[in-house]
MARLO-495457 format. One line per field, with one value per residue (C-alpha): residue in three letters; x, y, z. Coordinates in Angstrom, 1 decimal, m for minus. Example, Ala and Ser with C-alpha at 12.3 -4.5 7.8 and 13.67 -1.06 7.14 Angstrom:
resn = c(Ala	Ser)
east = c(12.3	13.7)
north = c(m4.5	m1.1)
up = c(7.8	7.1)
END
This chain:
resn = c(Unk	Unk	Unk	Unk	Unk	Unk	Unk	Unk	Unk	Unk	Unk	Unk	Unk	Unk	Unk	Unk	Unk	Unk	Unk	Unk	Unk	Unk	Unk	Unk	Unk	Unk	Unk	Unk	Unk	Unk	Unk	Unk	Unk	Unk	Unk	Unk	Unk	Unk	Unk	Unk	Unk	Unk	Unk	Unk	Unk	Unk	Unk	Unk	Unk	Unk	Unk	Unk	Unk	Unk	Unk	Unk	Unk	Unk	Unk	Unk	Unk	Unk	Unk	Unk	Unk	Unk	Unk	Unk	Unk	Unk	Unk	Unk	Unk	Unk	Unk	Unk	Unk	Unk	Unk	Unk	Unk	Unk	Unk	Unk	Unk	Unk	Unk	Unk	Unk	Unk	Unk	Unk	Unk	Unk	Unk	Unk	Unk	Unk	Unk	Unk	Unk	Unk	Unk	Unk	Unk	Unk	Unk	Unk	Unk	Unk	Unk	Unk	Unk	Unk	Unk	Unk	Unk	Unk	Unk	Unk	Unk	Unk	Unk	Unk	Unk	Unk	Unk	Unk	Unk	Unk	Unk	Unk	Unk	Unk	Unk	Unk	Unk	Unk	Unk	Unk	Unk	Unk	Unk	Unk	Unk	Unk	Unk	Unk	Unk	Unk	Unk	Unk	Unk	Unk	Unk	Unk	Unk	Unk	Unk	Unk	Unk	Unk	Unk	Unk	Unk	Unk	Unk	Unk	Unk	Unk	Unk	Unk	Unk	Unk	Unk	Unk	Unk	Unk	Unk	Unk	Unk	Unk	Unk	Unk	Unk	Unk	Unk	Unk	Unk	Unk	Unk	Unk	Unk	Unk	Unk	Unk	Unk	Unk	Unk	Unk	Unk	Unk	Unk	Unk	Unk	Unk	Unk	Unk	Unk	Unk	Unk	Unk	Unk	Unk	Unk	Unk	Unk	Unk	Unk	Unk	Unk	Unk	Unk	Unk	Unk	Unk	Unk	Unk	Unk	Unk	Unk	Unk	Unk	Unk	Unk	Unk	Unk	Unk	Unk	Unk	Unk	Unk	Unk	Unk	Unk	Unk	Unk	Unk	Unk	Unk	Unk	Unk	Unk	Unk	Unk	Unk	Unk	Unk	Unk	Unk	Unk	Unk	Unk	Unk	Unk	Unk	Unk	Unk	Unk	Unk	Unk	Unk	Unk	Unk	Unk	Unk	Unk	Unk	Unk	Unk	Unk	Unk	Unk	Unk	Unk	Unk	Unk	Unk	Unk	Unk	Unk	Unk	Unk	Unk	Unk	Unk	Unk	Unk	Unk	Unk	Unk	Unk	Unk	Unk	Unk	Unk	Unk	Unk	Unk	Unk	Unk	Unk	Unk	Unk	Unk	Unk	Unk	Unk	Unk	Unk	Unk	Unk	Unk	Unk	Unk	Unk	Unk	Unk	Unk	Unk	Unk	Unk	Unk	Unk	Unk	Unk	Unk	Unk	Unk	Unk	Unk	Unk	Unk	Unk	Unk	Unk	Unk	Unk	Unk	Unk	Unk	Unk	Unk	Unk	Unk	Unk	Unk	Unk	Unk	Unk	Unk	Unk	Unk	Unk	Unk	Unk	Unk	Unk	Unk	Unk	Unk	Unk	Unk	Unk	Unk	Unk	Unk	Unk	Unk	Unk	Unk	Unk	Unk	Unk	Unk	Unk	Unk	Unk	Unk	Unk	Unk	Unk	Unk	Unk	Unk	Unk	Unk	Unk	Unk	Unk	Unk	Unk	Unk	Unk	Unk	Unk	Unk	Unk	Unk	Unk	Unk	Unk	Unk	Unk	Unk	Unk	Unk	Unk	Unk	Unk	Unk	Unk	Unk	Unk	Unk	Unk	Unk	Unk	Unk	Unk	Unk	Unk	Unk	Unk	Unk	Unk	Unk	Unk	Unk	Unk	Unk	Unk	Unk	Unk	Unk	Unk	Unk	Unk	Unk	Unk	Unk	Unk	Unk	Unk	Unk	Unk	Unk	Unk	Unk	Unk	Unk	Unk	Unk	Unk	Unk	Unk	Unk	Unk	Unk	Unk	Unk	Unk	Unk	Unk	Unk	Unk	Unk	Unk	Unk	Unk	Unk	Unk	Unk	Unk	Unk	Unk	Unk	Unk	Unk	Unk)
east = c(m72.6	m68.8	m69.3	m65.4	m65.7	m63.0	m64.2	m63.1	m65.8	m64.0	m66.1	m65.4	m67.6	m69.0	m70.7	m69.8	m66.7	m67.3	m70.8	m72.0	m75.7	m77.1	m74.4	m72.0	m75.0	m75.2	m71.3	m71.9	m74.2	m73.0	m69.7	m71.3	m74.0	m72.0	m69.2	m72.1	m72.9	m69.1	m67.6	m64.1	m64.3	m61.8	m63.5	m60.8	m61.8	m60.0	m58.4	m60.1	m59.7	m62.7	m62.9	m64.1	m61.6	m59.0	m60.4	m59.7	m56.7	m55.3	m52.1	m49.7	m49.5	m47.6	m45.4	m45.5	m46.1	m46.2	m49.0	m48.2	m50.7	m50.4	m47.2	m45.4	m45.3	m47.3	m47.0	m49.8	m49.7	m52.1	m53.7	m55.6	m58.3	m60.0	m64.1	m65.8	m65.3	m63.4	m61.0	m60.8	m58.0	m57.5	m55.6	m53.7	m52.4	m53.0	m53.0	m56.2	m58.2	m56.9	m60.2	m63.1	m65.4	m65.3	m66.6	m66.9	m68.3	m71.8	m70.7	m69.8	m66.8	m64.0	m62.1	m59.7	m61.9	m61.0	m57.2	m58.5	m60.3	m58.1	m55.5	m57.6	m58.9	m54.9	m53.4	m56.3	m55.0	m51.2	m52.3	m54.1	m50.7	m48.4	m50.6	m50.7	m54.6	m55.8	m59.2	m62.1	m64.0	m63.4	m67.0	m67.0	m69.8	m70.7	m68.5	m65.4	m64.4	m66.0	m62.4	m61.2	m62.7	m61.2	m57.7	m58.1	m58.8	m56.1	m52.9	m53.3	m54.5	m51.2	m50.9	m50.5	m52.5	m55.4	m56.1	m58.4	m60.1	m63.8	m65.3	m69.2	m70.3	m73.1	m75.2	m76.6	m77.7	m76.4	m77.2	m73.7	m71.4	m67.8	m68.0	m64.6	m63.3	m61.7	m58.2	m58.3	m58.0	m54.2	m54.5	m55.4	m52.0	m54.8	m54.3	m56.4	m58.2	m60.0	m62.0	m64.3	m68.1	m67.9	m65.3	m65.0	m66.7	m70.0	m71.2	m67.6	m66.9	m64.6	m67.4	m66.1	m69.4	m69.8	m66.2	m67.0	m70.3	m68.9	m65.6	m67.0	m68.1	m71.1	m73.3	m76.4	m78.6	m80.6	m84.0	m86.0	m87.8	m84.6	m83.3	m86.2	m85.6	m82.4	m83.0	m85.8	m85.2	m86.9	m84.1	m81.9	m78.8	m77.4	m76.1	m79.8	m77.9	m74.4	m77.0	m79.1	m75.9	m74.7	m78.4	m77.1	m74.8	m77.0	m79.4	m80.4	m80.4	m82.7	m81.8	m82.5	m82.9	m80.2	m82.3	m79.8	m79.1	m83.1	m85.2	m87.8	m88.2	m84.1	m83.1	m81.3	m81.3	m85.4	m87.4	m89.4	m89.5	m92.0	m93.1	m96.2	m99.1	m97.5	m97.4	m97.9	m94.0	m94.6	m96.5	m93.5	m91.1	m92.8	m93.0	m89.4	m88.7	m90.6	m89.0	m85.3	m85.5	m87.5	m90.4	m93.5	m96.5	m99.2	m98.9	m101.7	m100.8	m98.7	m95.2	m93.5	m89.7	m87.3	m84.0	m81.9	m79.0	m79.9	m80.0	m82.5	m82.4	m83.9	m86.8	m85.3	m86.5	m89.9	m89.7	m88.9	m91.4	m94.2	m93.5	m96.0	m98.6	m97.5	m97.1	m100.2	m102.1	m101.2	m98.0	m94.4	m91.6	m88.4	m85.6	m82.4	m79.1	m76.7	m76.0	m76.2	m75.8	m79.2	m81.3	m79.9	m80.9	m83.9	m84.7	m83.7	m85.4	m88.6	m87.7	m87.5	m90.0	m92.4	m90.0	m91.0	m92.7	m89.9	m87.0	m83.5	m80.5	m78.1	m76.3	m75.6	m76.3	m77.4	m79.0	m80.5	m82.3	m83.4	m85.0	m87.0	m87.5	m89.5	m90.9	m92.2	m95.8	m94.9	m91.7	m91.1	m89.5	m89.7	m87.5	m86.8	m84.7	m84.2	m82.8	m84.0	m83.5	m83.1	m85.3	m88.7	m87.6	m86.4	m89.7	m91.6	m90.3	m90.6	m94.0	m93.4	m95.7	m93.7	m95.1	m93.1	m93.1	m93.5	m90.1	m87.6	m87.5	m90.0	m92.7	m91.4	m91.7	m94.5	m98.1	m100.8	m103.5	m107.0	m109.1	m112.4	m110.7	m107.6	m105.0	m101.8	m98.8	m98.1	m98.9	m98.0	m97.9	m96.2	m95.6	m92.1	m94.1	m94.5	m98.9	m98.5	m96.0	m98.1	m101.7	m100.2	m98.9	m102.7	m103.8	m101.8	m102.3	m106.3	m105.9	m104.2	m106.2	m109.5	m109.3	m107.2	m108.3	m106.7	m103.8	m102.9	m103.7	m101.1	m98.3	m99.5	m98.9	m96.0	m94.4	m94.7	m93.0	m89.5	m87.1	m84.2	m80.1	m80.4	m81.3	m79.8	m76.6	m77.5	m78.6	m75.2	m73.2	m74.8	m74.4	m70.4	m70.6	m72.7	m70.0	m66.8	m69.3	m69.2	m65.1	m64.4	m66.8	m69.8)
north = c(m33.9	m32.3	m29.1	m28.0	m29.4	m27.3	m26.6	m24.9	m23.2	m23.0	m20.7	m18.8	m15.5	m13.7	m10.8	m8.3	m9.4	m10.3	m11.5	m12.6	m13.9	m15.9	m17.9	m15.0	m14.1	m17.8	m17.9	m14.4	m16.2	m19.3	m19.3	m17.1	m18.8	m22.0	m20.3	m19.4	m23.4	m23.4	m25.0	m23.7	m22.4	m20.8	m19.5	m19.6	m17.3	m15.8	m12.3	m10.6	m6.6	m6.0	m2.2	m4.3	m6.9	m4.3	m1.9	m5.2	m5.5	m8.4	m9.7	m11.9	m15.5	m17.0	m15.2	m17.6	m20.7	m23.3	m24.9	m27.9	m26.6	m28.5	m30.0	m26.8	m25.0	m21.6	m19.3	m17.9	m15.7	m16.1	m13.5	m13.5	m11.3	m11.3	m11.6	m12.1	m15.0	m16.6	m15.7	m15.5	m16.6	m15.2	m17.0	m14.0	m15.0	m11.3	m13.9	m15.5	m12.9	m9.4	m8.9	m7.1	m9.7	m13.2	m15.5	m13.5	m10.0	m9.1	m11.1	m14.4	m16.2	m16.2	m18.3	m19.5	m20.5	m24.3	m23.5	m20.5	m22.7	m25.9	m23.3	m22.0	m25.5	m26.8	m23.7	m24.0	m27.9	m26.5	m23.6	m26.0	m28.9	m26.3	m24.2	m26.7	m25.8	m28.9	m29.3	m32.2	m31.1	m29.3	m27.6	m26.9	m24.8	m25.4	m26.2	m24.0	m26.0	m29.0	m30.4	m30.5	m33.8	m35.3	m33.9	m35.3	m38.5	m38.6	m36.0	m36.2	m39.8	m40.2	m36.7	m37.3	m33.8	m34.0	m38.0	m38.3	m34.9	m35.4	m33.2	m32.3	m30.4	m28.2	m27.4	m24.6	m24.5	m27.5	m25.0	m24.5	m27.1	m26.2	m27.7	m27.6	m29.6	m32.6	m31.7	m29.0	m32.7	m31.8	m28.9	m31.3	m33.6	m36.4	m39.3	m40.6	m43.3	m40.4	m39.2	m41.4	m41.5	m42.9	m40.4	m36.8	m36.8	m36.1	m35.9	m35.9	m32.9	m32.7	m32.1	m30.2	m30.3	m34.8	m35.4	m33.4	m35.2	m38.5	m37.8	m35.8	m37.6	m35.8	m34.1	m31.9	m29.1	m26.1	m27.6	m30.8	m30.0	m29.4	m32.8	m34.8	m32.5	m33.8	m37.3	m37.7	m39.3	m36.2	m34.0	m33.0	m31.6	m34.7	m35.4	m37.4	m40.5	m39.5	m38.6	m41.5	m43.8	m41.9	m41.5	m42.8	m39.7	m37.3	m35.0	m31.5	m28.7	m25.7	m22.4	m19.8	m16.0	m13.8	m12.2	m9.6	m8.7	m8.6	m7.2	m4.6	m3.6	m2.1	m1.9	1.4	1.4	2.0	4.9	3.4	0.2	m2.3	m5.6	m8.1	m5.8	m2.9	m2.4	1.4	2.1	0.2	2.4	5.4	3.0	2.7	6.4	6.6	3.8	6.0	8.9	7.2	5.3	8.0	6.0	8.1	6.2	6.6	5.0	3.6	1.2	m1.8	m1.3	m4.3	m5.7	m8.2	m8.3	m10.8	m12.0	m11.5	m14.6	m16.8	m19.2	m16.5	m15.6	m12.8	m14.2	m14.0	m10.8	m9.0	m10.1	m9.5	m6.1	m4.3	m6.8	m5.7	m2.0	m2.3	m2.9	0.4	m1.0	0.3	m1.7	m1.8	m3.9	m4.8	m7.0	m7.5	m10.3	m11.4	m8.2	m9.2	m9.5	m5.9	m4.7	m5.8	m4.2	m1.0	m1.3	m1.3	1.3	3.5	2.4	3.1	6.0	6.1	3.0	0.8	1.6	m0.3	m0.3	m2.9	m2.7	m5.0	m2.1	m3.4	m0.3	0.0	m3.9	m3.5	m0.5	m1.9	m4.9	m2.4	0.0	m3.0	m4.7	m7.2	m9.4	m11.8	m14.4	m16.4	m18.6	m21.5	m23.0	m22.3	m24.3	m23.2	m19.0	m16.1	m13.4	m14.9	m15.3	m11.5	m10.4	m12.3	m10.6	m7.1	m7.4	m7.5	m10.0	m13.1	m14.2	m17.4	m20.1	m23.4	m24.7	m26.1	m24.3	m22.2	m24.6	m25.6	m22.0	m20.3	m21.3	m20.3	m17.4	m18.6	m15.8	m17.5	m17.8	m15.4	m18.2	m18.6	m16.6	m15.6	m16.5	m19.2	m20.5	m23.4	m22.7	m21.1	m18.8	m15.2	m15.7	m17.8	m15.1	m12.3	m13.9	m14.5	m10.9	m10.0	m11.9	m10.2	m6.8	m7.5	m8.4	m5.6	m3.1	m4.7	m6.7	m4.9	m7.1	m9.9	m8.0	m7.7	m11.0	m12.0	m9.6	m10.8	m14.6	m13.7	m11.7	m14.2	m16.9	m18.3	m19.8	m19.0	m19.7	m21.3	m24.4	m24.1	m23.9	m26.7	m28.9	m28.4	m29.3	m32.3	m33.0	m32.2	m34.9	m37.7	m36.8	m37.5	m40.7	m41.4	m41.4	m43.2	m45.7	m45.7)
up = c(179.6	179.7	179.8	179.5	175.7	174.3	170.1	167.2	165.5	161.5	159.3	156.1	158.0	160.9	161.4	162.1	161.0	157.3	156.0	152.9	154.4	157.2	158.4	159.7	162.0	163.0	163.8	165.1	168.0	168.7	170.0	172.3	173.6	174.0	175.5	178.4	178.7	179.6	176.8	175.6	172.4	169.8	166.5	163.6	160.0	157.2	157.7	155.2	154.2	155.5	158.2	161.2	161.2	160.7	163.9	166.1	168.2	167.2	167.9	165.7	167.4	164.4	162.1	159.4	159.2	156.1	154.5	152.0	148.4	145.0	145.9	147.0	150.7	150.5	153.9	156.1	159.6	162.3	164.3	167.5	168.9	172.3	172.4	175.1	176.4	173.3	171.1	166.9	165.1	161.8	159.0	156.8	153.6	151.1	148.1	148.8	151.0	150.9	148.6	148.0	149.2	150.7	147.5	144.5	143.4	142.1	138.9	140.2	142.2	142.2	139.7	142.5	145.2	145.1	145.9	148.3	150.6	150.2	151.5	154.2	155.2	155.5	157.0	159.9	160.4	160.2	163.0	165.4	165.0	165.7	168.3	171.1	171.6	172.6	171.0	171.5	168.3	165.2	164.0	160.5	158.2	154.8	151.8	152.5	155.2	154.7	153.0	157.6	158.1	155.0	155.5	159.6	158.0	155.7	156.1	159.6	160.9	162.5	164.2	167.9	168.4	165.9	165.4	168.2	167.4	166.3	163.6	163.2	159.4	159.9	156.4	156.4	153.0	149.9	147.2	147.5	147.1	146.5	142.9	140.9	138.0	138.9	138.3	141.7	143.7	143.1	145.5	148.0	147.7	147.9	146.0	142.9	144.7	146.5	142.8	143.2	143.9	147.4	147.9	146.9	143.3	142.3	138.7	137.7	139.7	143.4	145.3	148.8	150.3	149.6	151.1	154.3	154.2	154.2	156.6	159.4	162.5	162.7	159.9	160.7	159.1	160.7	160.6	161.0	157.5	156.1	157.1	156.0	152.5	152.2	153.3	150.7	146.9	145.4	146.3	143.9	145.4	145.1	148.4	149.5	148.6	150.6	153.6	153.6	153.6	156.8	158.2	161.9	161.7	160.1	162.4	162.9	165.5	164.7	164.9	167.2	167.4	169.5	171.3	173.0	169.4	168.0	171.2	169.8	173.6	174.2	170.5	170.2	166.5	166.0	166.8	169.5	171.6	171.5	172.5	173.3	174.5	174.0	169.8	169.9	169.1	165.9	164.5	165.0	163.6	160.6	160.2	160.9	158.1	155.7	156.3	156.3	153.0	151.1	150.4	148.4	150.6	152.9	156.2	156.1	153.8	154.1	153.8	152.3	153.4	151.5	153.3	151.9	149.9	145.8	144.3	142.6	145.9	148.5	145.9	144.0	140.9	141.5	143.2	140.8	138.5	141.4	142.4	139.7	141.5	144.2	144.2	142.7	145.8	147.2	149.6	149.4	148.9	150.3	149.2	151.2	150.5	148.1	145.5	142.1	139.4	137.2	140.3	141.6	137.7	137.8	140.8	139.5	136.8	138.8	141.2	138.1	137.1	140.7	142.1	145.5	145.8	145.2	147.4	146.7	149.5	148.2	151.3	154.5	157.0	160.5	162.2	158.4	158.7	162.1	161.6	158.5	160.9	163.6	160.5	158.0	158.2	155.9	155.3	152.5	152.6	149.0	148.8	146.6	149.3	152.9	155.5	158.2	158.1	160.8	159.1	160.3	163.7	164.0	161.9	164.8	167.4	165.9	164.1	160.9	159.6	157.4	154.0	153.1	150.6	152.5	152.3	155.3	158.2	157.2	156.7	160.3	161.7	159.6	160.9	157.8	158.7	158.8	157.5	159.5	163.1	162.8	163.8	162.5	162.6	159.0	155.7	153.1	150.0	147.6	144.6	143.6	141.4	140.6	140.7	144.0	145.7	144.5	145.5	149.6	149.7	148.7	151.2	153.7	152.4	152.5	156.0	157.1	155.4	156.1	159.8	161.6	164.7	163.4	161.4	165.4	166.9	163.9	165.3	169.1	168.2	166.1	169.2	171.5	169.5	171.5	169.1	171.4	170.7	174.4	173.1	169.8	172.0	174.1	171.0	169.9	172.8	172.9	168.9	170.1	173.1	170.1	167.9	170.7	171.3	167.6	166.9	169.9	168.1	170.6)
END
């Protein structure tokens, strides 16, 4: 394998940068951990208003420069900051990303995201012509920049810098697919004979996530169970059928934990270290968790975590209608993340309702989550779909027992507890239902109350799980050396 591979990492967010869930920790990691395998890599984002991109020193590398939109030229500025061992380029345009957040408040998106992310997508192609960074693969994530591979394919076949530049999509999740009407293909100065089916439409709608789909070299997602998901005709994202047509170039690398950032044993954010064998500290983080967030409960009892993005796809639905059940068997709840406006009501609603029970941070805090990480006995983890989540991994390593619903990666990472022999590392169930979530958290509350011997073989085996970003970072460098393979038509 090469292992000067020089790659663009292209992402709408990273933490700590900006973050709206999951994948800003992934971009977070990566670049990082491949940059330790020796490959070259540049990470290119929005500049949005956000405190910790403006604390960075970062340094104007291009004063303006012009990005075709809809038929008219439209002007962007990029910036560079120094990481270590990589640098971020930041594409500035006020218009599109001088805002409060990076898709859309509490409420919904924003109304403009097709021509935000056409812009973004364009203005990253216009940087790297113009920029003389010679590049071997362009990485993209998700739909906001899964338009790269189409405009490669298209605006610049002919380009003596980009044309034999190989792109790989990553999906982390298809819930969200970049739909727009039909009419925002004019953004794209594509032509008509694009809006089609075996193009960029789907059920009448231009369909970002589809075109990147069929136009990158290289397509994967986070998690064998994920991929088999996706492949299979029950799915109804509706890119099954785009996937299985491209099956040859359709695979998956599994994520990984960062275990510099999650290690119970040197984490400076919790009120005791921890680890395998040595569990002691948990107990005083749990304590300091109680204390912290205010909660009105005995610690004795299990204390209950959801930290997560509010939305009906990471279980927030059924949450909120299990919580009574819940409170109900003596645990405290905390709550943690932002997201959709109803779900954030209706959790109010029920911390009204059990003051002191129910604790609500709607907040993305980090010394906040890894402190309810080290502090919490139980974290859920309902969700209708999930790739291949992070929160499971980092609940392993810190204790904090996972109840899941058996979907994707966490079917793959979730072993169920057998009551008789005390195996297992967690506890699952199937049903996206509110009687199906409710009876697994009784299960792990009954546990924990009532066999504490096997409460702590479950945080032992849970402990001593490896999911590292080592080989997440090697699986990708080799998905970057299939995907060279693949353009040069091997």
């Amino acid at each position: 394998m090469r292992n000067e591979l020089r790659v663009a990492l292209v992402t709408p967010e990273a933490a700590p940068l900006a973050k709206s869930g999951e994948l800003a920790e992934f971009c977070a990691a990566l670049p990082r951990y491949l940059t330790s395998l020796g490959l070259k890599i540049s990470l290119i984002m929005p500049r949005y208003s956000t405190p910790q991109i403006a604390s960075l020193d970062a340094a104007v590398v291009f004063p303006e420069i012009s990005i075709p939109l809809n038929g008219e030229r439209a002007k962007a500025s990029v910036l560079r900051a120094e990481q270590r061992g990589y640098n971020v380029y930041f594409i500035d345009s006020p218009k599109y990303f001088l805002r409060e957040n990076i898709y859309g408040p509490s409420t919904g998106n924003y109304l403009d995201n097709d021509e935000r992310f056409v812009f973004f997508s364009r203005a990253v192609l216009e940087f790297l012509r113009q920029s003389g960074l010679s590049l071997d693969v362009i990485h993209c994530h998700n739909w906001p920049t899964a338009l790269i591979p189409v405009f490669l394919q298209s605006h610049y076949r002919e380009d003596p810098g980009l044309k034999s530049v190989a792109t790989v999509l990553t999906l982390h999740n298809t819930a969200y697919q970049g739909e727009f009407p039909a009419e925002s293909l004019a953004l794209t100065e594509l032509n008509w004979d694009f809006f089609s089916p075996r193009h960029l439409s789907l059920n009448g709608k231009f369909n970002f996530l589809q075109a990147g789909a069929l136009y990158a070299d290289l397509v994967n997602t986070v998690s064998s169970t994920y991929e088999k998901e996706l492949l299979s005709k029950k799915n109804r994202t509706g890119l099954s059928g785009v996937l299985r047509k491209r099956r040859k170039a359709f695979m998956s690398v599994r994520n990984g934990i960062d275990r510099n950032a999650w290690d119970p044993e040197k984490d400076p954010y919790i009120a005791a270290n921890f680890g395998p064998g040595r569990t002691d500290g948990k107990a005083k983080c749990k304590q300091d968790l109680i204390s912290v967030i205010g909660l009105a409960t005995s610690a004795e009892m299990p204390l209950v975590a959801f930290v997560s993005h509010l939305s009906r796809h990471k279980g927030a639905a059924i949450l909120a209608q299990s919580l009574e059940a819940i409170v109900n068997l003596g645990a405290g709840v905390v709550i943690c993340g932002q997201g959709e406006e109803r779900y954030q009501k209706e959790f109010q609603a029920a911390a009204r309702r059990f003051p002191g029970r129910v604790v609500l941070r709607f907040e993305s805090n980090p010394v906040l989550m890894h402190k309810i990480m080290a502090g919490a006995d139980i974290l859920l983890i309902p969700s209708l779909t999930e790739p291949s989540g992070l929160n499971q991994f980092a609940a392993f390593r810190y204790g904090a027992v996972p109840v899941v619903r058996a979907t994707g990666g966490l079917k793959e990472a979730v072993r169920a507890y057998n009551p008789r022999t005390g195996s297992g590392n967690g506890f699952v169930f199937r049903d996206y239902s509110t009687e199906a979530l409710s009876r697994a958290v009784r299960q792990a509350a009954d546990c924990y109350t009532g066999n504490p011997v096997h409460w702590r073989k479950l945080m032992e085996e849970g402990m001593r799980q490896k999911f590292s970003w080592e080989d997440t970072a090697r699986g990708y460098a080799e998905l970057y050396q299939r995907a060279l393979e693949f353009k040069r038509g091997g």
